[in-house]
N, C-alpha and C positions, 0 to 999 in steps of 0.2 A: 393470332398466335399468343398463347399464355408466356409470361417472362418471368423471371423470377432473377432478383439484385442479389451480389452476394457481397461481400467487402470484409477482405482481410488482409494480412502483413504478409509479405513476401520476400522472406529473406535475397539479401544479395549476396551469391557465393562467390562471385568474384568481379574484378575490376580490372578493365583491357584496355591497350590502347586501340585494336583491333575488333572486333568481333563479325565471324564470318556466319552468315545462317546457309547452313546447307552445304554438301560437305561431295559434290559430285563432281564434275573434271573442272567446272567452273569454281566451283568451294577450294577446293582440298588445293587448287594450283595457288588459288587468293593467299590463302592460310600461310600457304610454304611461304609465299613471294612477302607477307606481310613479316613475317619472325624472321627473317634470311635479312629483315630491313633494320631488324633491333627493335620492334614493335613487341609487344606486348602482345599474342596475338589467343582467341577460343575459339573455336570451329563448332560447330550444333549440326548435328546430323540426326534423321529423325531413325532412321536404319540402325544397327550393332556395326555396322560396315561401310566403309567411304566406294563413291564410284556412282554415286545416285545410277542412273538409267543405263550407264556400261555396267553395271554388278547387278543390282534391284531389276533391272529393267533387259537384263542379256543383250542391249542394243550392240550391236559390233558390223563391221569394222568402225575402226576409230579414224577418222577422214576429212580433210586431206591434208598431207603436211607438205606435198611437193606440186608444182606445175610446172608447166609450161621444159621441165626439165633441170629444173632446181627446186633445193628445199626453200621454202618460203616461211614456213613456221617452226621457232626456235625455243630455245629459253627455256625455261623450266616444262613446260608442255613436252617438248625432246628429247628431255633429261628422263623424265617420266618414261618414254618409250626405251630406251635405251637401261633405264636400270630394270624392265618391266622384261625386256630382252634378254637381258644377262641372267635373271633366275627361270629362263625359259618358257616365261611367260606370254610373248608376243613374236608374232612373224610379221613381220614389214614387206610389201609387197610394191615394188618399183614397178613403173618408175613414179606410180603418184605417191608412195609413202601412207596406203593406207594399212591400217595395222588391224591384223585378226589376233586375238588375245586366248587367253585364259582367264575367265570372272574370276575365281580364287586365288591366283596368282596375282590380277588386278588390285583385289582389295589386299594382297600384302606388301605390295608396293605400294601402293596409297597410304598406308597408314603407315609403315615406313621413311617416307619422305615427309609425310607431318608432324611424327614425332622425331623423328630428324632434325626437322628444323625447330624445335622449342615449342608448338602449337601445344593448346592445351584442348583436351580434346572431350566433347560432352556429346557421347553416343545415346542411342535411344530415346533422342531429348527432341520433342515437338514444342516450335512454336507456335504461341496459345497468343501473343501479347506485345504489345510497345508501349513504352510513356514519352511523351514526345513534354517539348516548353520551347516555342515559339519557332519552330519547323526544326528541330534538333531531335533525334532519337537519343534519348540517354540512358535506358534501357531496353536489354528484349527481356523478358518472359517466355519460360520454355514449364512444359510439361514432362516429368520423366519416373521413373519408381522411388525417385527421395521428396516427391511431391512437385510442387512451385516451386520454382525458383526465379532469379531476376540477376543478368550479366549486367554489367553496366561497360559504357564503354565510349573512347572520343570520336570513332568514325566506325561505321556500317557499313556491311557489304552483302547485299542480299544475293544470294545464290541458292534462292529454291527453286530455281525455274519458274516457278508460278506468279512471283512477285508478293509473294506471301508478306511478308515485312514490310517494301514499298506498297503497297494496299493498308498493311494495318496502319500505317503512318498518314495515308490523307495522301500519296501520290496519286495524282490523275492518271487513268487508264485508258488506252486508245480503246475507242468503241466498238463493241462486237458486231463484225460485217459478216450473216450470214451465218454458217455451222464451222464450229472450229475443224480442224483437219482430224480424221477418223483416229485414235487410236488404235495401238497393236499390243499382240503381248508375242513376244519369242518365245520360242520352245526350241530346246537341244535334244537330239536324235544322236543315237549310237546304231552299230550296225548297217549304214550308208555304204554304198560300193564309191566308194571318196574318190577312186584313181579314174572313174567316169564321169564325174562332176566338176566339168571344169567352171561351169559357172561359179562356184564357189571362190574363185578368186578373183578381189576387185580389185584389176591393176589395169584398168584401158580409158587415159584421159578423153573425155566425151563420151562416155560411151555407158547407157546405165545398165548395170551388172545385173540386171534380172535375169531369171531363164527362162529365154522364148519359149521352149523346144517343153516345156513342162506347164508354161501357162496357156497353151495352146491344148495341151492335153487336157488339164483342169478344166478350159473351158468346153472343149467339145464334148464334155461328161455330161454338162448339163441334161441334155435328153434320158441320161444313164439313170444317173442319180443325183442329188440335190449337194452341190457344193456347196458349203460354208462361204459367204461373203469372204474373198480375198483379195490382197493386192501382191505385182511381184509377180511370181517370187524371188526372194533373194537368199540367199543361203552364203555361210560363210564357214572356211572353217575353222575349229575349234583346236588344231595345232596336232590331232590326234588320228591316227587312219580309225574311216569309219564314223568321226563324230563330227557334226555338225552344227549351227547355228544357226534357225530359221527366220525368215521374217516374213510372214504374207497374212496372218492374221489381222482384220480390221472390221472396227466399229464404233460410231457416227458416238460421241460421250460430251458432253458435259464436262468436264475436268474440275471445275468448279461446283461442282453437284454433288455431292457426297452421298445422295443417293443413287445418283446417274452412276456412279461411278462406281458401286456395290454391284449396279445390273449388269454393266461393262465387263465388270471384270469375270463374273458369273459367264456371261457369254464367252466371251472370251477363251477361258479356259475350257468349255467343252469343245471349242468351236479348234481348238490349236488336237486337241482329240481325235476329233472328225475328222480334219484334215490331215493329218498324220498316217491316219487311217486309210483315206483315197491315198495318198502318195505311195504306201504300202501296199495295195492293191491294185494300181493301176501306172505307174511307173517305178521301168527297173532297176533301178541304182537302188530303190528304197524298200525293196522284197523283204531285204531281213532288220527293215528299220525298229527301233522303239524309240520312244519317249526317255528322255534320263532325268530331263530337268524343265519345268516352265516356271519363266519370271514371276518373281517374287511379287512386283510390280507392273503395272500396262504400261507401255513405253508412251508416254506425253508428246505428239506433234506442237499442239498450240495451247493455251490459254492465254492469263493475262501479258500485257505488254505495258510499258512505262509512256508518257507522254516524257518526252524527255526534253531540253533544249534544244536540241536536235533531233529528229526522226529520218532516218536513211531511207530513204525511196530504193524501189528496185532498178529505177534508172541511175541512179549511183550506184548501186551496188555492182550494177552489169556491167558500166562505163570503168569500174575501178578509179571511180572519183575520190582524188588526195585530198587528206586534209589539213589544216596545219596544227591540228590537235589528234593527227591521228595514232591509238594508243596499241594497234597489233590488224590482220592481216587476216583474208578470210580467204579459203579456196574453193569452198564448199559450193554447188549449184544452187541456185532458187529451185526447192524440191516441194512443189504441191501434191499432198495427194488430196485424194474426192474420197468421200463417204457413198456408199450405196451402189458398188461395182468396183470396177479395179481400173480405176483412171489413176493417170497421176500426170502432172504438168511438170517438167525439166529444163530450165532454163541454164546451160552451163556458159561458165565464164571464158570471155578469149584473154583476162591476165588475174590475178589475186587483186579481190577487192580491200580495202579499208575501212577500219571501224573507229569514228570519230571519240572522244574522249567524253564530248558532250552528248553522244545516244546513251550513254549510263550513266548522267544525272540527270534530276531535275531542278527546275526553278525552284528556289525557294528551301529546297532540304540540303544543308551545307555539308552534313556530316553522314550523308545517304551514298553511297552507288550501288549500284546494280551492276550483273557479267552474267553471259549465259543466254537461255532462251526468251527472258523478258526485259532485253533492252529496247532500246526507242529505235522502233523498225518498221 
């Protein structure tokens, strides 16, 4: 491969006690919790819009904040729902407290609550970059339309989900076993006969909210006509009669491939087409379905992960093993899905698990953490 050195000055625009990369439920919660602290705090978001893969990514419901028949997740995550609520943006769905939203309404509450709390806020802005002196980030490097630029800052908190930061920093990454979990991309339908679809609402602890009764019809097509690789499906809805929030699109990606990820999404996007299409022709709730919206973004199962001080096994995770660093509370199943059909493996919990303080750092980088889908797991 030809390289080519480049070396220039990079201005520093500003100087944080904070600095958050990534500005999704993991980002944008950091941000608030960081300035709400008297921190100093920047938020980098590489979108015009906070909500990474709930807005970018149409992923919804937002799940789970109740079990067992209690709320178990509080605090500003809550707070979130509850102002996300009052501009009629979300519906909560008892008794597990899982929330079906509105993406627009999402990102104005999100940004809302950032500049709320003093965050300073650098949209459109990819990072390219870190300078590290003796395992300390002391700057990011982000890429935006005023050129280069460079935050500097006394603690890190990487919330790209991919570990983007922790990677450019020299954080060790647990080793890739096998193919990462298939990507999706969502697509929103209007036109749905909603008052027939009851699978669209996911409120039954244990119990996964796919519809049988329609993946059994997609699948007995096969002989008919050629379905699109799917999983699910799952449908949620959109707070509105008639519109929906799909999820059954999937395909086997790279994440870290930047060309993988071109092909993906190409696929993807005719494949959320196709299927809209069958659902339209061959099941009745979706006779007078269309298309209104497909994500912006393919919604991310897996990539990188941190080696961290800690790594949470699933046998902790299931046992809801305590810890005495443990720093918030997880309800969510062990949800695998497979690439190359529509498997998916459900591991659900009999209490809310715990997430140790030490799976989001690592040895050695003092002024680094991680939150989100790339902690040490």
């Amino acid at each position: 491969m030809n390289q080519i050195e480049i070396s220039r000055q990079i201005p520093v625009v500003g100087s944080y006690d904070v600095v958050v990369c990534g500005g999704g439920p993991a980002g944008f919660v950091a941000a608030t919790a960081a300035a709400r602290s008297g921190a100093r705090t920047a938020l980098i978001e590489r979108f015009g819009f906070l909500g990474g893969m709930a807005t970018a990514g149409l992923v919804s419901p937002i799940s789970v904040f109740s079990y067992n028949g209690k709320r178990i997740i509080g605090g500003i995550p809550w707070e979130f729902i509850e102002s996300l609520e009052s501009i009629g943006g979300a519906y909560v769905e008892t008794p597990l407290n899982n929330v079906a939203f509105d993406p627009e309404k999402y990102k104005l509450a999100a940004q809302r609550m950032v500049l709320g709390a003093g965050v300073h806020l650098y949209t459109n802005s990819y990072l390219s970059y870190c300078r590290m002196e003796e395992g300390r980030v002391l700057e990011a490097v982000i890429e935006n339309k005023s050129g280069t630029q460079a935050l500097q800052g006394r603690v890190f908190v990487d919330c790209t989900g991919d570990a983007d930061l922790a990677y450019m920093a020299g954080v060790p990454m647990q080793p890739k076993e096998g193919e990462y979990q298939p990507a999706s991309m969502y697509f929103s339908l209007a036109g749905v006969d909603t008052a027939n679809l009851p699978s669209m609402h996911h409120n039954r602890q244990g119990v996964n909210c796919h519809d049988l009764a329609i993946r059994d019809l997609l699948i007995g097509l096969d002989g008919e006509e050629r379905v699109p690789e799917f999983g699910g499906p799952w449908f949620c809805t959109l707070l509105h009669e008639g519109a929906v929030q799909v999820n059954m699109t999937r395909c086997a990606v790279d994440y870290l491939d930047n060309r993988d990820v071109a092909r993906a999404e190409c696929r993807l996007r005719e494949d959320a087409f196709r299927l809209a299409d069958v659902l339209k022709r061959h099941a009745p709730q979706f006779k007078n379905a269309y298309i209104t919206q497909v994500a912006t973004a393919i919604g991310v199962r897996e990539s990188r992960r941190i080696v961290g001080v800690h790594t949470i096994t699933a046998e902790e995770y299931l046992s809801a093993q305590a810890y005495p660093d443990a720093v918030t509370r997880s309800c969510h199943p062990i949800d695998v899905h497979r690439a190359g059909g529509a498997k998916q493996d459900v591991q659900f919990l009999e209490k809310p698990a715990y997430i140790p303080y030490r799976a989001v750092v690592a040895s050695g980088f003092p002024n680094l953490i991680v939150a989100g889908r790339c902690i040490s797991a």
